[in-house]
PDB file of N, CA, C and O in Angstrom:
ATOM      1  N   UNK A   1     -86.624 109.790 -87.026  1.00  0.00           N
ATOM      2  CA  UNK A   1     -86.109 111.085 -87.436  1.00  0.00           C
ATOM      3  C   UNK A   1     -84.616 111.132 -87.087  1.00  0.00           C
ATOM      4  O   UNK A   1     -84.288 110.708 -85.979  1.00  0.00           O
ATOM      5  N   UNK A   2     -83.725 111.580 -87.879  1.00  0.00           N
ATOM      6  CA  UNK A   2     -82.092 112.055 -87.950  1.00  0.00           C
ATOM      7  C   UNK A   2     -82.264 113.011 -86.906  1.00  0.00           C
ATOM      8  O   UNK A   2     -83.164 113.831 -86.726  1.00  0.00           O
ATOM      9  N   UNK A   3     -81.127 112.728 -86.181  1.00  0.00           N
ATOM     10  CA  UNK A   3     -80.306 113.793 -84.737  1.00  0.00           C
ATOM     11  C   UNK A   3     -79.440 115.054 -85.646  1.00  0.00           C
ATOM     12  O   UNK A   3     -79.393 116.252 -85.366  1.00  0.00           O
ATOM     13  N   UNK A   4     -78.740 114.283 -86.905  1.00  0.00           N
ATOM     14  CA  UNK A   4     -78.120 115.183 -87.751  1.00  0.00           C
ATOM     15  C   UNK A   4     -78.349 114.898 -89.245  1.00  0.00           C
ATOM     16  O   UNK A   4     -78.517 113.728 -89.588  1.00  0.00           O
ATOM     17  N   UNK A   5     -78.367 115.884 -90.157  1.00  0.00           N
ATOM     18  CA  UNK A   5     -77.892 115.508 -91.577  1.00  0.00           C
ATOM     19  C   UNK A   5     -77.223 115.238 -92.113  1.00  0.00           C
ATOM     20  O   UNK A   5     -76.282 116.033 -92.141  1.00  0.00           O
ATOM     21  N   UNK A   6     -77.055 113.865 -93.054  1.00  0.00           N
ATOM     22  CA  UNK A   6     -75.841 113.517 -93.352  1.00  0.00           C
ATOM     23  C   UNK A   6     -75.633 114.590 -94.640  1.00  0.00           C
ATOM     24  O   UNK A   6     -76.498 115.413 -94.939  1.00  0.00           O
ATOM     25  N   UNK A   7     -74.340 114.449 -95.360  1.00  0.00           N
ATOM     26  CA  UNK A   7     -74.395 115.276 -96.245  1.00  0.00           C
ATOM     27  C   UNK A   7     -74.668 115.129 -97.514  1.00  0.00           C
ATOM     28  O   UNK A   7     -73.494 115.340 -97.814  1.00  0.00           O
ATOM     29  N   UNK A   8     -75.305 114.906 -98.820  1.00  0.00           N
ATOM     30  CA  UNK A   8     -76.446 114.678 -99.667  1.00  0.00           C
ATOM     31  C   UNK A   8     -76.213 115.599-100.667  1.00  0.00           C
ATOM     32  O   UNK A   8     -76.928 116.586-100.494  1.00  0.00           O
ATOM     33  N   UNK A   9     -75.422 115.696-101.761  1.00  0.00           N
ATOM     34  CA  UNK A   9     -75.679 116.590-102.645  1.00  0.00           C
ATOM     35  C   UNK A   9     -76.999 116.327-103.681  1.00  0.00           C
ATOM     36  O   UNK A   9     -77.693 115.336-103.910  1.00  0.00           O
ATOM     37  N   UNK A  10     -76.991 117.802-104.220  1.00  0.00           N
ATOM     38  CA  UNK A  10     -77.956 117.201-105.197  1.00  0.00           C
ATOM     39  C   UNK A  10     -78.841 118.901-105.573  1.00  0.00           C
ATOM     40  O   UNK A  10     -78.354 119.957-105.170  1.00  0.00           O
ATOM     41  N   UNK A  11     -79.997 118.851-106.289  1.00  0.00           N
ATOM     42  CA  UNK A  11     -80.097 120.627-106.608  1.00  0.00           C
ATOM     43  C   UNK A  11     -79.973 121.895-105.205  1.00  0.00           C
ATOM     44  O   UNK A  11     -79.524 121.766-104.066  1.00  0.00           O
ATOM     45  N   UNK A  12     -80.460 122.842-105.766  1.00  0.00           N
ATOM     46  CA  UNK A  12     -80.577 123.716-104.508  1.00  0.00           C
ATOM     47  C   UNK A  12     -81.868 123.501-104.115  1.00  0.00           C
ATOM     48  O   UNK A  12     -81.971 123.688-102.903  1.00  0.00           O
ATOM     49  N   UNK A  13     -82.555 123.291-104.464  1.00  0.00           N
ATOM     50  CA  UNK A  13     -84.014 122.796-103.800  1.00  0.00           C
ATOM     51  C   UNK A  13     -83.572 121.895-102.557  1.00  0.00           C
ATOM     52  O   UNK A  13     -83.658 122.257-101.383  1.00  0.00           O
ATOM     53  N   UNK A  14     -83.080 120.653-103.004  1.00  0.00           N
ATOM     54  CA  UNK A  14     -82.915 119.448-101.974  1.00  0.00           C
ATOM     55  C   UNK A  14     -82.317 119.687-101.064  1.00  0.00           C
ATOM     56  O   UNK A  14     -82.618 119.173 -99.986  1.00  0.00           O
ATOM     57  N   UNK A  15     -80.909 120.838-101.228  1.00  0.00           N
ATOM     58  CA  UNK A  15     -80.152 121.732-100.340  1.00  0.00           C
ATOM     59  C   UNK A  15     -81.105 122.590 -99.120  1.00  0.00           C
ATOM     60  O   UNK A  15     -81.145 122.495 -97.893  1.00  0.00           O
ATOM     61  N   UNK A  16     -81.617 123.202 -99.823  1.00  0.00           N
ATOM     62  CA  UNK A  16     -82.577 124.152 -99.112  1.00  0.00           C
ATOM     63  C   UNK A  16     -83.263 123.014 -97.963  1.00  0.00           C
ATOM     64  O   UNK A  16     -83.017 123.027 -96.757  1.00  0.00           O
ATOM     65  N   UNK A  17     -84.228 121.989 -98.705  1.00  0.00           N
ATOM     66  CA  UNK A  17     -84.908 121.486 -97.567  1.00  0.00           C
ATOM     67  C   UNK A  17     -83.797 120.526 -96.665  1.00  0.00           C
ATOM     68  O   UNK A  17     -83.987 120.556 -95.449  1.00  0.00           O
ATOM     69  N   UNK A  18     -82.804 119.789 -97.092  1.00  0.00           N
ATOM     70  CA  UNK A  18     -81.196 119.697 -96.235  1.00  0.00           C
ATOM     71  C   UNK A  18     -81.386 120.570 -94.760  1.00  0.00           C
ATOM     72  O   UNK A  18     -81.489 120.210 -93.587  1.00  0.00           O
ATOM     73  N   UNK A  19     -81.378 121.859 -95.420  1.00  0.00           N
ATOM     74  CA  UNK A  19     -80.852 122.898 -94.491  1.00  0.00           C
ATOM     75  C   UNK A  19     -82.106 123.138 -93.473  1.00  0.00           C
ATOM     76  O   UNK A  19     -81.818 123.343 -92.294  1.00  0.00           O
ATOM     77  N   UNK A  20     -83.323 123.127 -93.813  1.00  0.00           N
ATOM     78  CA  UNK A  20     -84.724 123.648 -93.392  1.00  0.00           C
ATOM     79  C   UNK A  20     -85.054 122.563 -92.320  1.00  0.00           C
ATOM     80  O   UNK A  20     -85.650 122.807 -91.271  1.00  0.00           O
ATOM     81  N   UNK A  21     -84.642 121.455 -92.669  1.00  0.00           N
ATOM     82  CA  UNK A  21     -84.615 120.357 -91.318  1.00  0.00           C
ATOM     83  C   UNK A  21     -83.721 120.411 -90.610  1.00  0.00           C
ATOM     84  O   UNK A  21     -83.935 120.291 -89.404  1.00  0.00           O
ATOM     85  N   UNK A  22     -82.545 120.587 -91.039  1.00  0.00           N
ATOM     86  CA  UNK A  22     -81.304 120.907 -89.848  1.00  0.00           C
ATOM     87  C   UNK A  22     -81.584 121.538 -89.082  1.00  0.00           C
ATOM     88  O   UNK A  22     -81.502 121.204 -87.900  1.00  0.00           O
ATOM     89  N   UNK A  23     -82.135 122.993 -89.587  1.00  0.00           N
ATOM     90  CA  UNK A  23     -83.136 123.955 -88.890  1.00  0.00           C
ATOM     91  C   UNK A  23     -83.887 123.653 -87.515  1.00  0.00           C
ATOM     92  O   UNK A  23     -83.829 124.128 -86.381  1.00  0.00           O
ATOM     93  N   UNK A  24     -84.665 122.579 -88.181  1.00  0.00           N
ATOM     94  CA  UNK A  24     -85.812 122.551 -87.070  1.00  0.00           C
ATOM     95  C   UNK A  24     -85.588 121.419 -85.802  1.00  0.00           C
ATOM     96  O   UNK A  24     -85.998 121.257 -84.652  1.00  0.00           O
ATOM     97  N   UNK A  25     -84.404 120.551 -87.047  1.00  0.00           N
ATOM     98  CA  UNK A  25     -84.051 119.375 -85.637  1.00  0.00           C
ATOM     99  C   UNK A  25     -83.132 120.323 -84.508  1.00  0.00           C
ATOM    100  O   UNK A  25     -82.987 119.930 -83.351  1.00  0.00           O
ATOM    101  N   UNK A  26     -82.385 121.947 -85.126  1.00  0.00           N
ATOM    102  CA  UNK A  26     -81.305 122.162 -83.749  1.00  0.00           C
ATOM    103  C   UNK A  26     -82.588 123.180 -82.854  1.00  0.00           C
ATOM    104  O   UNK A  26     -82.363 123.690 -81.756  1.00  0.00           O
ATOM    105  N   UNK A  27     -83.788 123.299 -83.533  1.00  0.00           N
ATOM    106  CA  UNK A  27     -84.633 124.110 -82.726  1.00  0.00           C
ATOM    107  C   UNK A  27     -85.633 122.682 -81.421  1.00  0.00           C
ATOM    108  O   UNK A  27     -85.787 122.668 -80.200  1.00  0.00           O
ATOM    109  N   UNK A  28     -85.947 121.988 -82.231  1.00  0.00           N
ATOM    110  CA  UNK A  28     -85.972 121.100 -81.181  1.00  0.00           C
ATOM    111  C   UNK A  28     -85.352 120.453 -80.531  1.00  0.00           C
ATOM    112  O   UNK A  28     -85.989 119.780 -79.720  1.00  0.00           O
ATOM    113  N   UNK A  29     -83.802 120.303 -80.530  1.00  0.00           N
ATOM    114  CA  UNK A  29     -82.951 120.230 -79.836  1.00  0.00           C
ATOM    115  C   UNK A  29     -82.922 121.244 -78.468  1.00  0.00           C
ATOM    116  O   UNK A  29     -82.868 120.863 -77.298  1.00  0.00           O
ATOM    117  N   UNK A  30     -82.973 122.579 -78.934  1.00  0.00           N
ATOM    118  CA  UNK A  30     -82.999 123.844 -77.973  1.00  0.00           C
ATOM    119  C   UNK A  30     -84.496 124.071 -77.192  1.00  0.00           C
ATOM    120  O   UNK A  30     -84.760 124.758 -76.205  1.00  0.00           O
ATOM    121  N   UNK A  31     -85.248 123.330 -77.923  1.00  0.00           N
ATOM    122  CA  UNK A  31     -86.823 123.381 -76.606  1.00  0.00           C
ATOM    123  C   UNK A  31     -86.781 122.367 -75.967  1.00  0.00           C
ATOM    124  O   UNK A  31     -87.651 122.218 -75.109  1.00  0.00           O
ATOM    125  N   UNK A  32     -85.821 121.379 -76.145  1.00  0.00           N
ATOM    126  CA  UNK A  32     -85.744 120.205 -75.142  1.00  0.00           C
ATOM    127  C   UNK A  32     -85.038 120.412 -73.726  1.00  0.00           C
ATOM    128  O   UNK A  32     -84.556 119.414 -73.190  1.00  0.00           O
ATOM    129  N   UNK A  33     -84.942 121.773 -73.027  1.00  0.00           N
ATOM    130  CA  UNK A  33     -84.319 121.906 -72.127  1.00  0.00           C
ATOM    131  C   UNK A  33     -85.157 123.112 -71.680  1.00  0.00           C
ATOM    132  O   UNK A  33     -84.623 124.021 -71.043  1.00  0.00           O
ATOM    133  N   UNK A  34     -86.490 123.141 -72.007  1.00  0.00           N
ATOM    134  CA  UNK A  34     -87.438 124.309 -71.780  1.00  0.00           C
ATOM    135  C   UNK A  34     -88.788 123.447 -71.333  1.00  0.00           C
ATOM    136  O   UNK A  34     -89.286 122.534 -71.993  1.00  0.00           O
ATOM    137  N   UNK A  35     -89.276 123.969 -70.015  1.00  0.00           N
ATOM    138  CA  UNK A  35     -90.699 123.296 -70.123  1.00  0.00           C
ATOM    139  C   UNK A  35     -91.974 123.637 -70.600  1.00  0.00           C
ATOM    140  O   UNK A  35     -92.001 124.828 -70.911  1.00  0.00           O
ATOM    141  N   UNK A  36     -93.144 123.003 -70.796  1.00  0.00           N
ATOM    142  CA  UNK A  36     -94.112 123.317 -71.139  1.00  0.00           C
ATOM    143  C   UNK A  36     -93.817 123.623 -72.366  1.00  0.00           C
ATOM    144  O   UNK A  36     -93.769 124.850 -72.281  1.00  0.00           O
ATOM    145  N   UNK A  37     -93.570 123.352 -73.514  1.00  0.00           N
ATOM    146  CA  UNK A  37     -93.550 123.491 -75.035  1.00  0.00           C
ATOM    147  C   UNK A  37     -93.613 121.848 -75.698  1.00  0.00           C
ATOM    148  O   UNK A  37     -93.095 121.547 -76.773  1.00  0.00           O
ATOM    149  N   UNK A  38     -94.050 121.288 -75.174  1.00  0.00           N
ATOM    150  CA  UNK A  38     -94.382 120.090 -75.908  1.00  0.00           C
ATOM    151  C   UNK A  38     -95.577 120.385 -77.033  1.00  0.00           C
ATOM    152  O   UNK A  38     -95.523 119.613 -77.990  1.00  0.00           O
ATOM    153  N   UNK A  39     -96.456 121.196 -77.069  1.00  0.00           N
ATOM    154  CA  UNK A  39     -97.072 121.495 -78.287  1.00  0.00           C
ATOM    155  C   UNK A  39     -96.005 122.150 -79.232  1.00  0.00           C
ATOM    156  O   UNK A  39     -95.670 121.521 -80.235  1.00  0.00           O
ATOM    157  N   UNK A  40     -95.637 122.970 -79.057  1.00  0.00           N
ATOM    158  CA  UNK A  40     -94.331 123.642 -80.401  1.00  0.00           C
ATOM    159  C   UNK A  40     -93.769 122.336 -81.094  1.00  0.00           C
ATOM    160  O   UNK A  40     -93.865 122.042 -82.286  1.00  0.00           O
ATOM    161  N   UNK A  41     -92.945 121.364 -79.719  1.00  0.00           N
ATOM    162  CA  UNK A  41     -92.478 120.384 -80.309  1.00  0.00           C
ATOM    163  C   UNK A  41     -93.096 119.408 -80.805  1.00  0.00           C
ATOM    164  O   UNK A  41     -92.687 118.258 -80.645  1.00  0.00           O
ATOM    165  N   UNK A  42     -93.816 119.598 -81.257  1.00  0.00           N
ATOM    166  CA  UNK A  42     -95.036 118.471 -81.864  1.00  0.00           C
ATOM    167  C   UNK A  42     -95.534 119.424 -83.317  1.00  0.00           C
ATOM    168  O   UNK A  42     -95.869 118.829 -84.342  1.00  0.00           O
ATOM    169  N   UNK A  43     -95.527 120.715 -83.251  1.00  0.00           N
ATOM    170  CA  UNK A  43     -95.544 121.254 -84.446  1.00  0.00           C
ATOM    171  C   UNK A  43     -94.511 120.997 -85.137  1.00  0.00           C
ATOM    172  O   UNK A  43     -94.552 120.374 -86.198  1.00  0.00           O
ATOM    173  N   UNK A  44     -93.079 121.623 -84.409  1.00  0.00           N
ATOM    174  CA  UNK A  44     -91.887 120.793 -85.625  1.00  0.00           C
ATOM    175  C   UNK A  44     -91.806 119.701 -85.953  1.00  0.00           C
ATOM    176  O   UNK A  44     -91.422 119.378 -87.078  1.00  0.00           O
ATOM    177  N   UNK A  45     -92.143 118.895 -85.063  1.00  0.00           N
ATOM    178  CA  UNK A  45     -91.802 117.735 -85.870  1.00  0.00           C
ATOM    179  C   UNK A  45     -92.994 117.353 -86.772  1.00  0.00           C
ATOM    180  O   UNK A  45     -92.987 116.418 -87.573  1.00  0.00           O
ATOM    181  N   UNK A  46     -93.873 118.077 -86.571  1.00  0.00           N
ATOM    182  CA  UNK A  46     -94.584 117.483 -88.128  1.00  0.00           C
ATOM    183  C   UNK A  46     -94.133 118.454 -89.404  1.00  0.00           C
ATOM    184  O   UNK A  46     -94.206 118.176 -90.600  1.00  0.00           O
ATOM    185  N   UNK A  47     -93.785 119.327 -88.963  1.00  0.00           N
ATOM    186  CA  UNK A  47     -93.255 120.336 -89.872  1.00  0.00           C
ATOM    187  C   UNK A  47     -91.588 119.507 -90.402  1.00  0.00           C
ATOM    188  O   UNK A  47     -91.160 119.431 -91.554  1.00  0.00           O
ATOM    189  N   UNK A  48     -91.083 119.101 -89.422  1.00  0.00           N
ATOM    190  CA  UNK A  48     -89.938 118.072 -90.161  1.00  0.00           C
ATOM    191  C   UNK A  48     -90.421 117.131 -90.836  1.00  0.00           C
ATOM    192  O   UNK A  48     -90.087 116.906 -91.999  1.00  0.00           O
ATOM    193  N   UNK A  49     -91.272 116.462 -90.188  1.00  0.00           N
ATOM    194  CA  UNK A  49     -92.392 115.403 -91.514  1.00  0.00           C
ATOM    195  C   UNK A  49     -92.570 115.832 -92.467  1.00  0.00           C
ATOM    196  O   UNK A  49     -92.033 115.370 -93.473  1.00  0.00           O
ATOM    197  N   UNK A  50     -93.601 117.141 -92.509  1.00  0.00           N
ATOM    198  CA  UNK A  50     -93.730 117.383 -93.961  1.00  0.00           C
ATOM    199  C   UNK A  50     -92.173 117.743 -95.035  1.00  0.00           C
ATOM    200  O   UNK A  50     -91.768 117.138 -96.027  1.00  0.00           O
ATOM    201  N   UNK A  51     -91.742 118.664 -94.495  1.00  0.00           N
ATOM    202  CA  UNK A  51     -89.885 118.709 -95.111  1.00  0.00           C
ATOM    203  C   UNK A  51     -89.395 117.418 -95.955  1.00  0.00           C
ATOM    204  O   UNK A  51     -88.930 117.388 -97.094  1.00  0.00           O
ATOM    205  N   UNK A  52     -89.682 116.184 -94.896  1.00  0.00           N
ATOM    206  CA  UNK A  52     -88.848 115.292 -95.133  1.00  0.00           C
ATOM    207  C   UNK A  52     -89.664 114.854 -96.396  1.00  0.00           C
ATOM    208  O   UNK A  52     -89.120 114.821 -97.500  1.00  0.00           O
ATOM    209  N   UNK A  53     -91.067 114.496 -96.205  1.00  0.00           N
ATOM    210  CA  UNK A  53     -91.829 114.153 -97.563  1.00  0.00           C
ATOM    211  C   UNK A  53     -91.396 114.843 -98.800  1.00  0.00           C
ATOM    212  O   UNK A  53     -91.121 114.294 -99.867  1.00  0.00           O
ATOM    213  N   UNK A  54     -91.361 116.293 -98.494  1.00  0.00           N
ATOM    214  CA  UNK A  54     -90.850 117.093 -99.837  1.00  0.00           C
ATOM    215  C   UNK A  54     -89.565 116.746-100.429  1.00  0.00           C
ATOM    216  O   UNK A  54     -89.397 116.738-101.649  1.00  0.00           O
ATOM    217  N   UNK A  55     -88.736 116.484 -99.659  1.00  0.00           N
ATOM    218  CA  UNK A  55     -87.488 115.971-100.040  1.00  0.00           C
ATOM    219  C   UNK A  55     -87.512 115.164-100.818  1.00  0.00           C
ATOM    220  O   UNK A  55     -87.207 115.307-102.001  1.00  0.00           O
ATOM    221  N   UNK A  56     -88.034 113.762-100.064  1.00  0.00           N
ATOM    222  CA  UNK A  56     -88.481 112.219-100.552  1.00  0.00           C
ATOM    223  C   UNK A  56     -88.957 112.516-102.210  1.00  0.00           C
ATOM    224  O   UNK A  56     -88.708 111.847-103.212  1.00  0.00           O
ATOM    225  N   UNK A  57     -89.451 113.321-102.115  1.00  0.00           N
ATOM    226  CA  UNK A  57     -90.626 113.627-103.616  1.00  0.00           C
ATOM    227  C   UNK A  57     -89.266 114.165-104.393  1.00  0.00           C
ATOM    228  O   UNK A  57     -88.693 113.382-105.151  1.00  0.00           O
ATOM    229  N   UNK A  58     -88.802 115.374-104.220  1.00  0.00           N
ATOM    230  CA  UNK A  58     -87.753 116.019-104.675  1.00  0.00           C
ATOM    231  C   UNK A  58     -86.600 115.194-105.423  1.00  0.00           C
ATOM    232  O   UNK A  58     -86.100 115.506-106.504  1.00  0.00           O
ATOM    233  N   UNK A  59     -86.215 113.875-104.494  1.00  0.00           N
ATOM    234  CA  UNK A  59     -84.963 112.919-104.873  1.00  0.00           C
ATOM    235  C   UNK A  59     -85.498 112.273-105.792  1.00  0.00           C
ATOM    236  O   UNK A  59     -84.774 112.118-106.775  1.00  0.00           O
ATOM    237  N   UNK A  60     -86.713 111.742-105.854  1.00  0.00           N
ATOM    238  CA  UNK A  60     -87.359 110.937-106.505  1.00  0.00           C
ATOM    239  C   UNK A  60     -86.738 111.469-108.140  1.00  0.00           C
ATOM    240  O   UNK A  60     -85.953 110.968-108.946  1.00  0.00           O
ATOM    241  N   UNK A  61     -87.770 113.075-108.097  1.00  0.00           N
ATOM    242  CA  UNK A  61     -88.081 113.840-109.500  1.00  0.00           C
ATOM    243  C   UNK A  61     -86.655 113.988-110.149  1.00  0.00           C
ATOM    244  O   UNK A  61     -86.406 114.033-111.354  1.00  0.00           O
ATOM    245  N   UNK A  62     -85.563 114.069-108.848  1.00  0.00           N
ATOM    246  CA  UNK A  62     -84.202 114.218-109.485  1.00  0.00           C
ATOM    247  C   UNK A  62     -83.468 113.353-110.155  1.00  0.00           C
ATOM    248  O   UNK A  62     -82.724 113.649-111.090  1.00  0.00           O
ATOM    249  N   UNK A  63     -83.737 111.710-109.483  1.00  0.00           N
ATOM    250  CA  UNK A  63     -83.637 110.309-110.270  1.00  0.00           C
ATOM    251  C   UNK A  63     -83.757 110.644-111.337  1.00  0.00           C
ATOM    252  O   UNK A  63     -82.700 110.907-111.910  1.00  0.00           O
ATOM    253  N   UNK A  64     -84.754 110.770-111.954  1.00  0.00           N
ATOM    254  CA  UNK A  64     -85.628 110.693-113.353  1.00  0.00           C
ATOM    255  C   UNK A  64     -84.996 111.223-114.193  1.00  0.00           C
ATOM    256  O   UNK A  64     -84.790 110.872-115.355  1.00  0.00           O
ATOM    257  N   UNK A  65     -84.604 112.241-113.548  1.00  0.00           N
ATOM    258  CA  UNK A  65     -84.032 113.393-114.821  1.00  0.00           C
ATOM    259  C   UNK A  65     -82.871 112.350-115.268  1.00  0.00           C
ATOM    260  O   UNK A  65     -82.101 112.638-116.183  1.00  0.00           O
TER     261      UNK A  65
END
């Protein structure tokens, strides 16, 4: 998993999920200095998993066009 996003143009969809992981990597950034939340952080990051899949799918569909 990316510490940061590089920058990636491309529709507002791909933007959006861009932004929706940036999101969640600076929120798990900010529970990493909190104890006892290792379950949360195990929800985001599958929640960044799934993001990132949507993306993956997203770039794909955008190729094509």
């Amino acid at each position: 998993m990316n510490q940061s996003m590089p920058y990636e143009p491309g529709s507002t969809q791909c933007l959006g999920l861009i932004a929706a992981k940036d999101s969640i990597l600076s929120a798990m950034n900010s529970l990493s200095r909190i104890d006892n939340v290792d379950h949360i952080k195990k929800q985001l990051k599958d929640i960044y998993s799934e993001l990132d899949k949507l993306h993956d799918a997203r770039k794909v569909i955008e190729k094509e066009v």
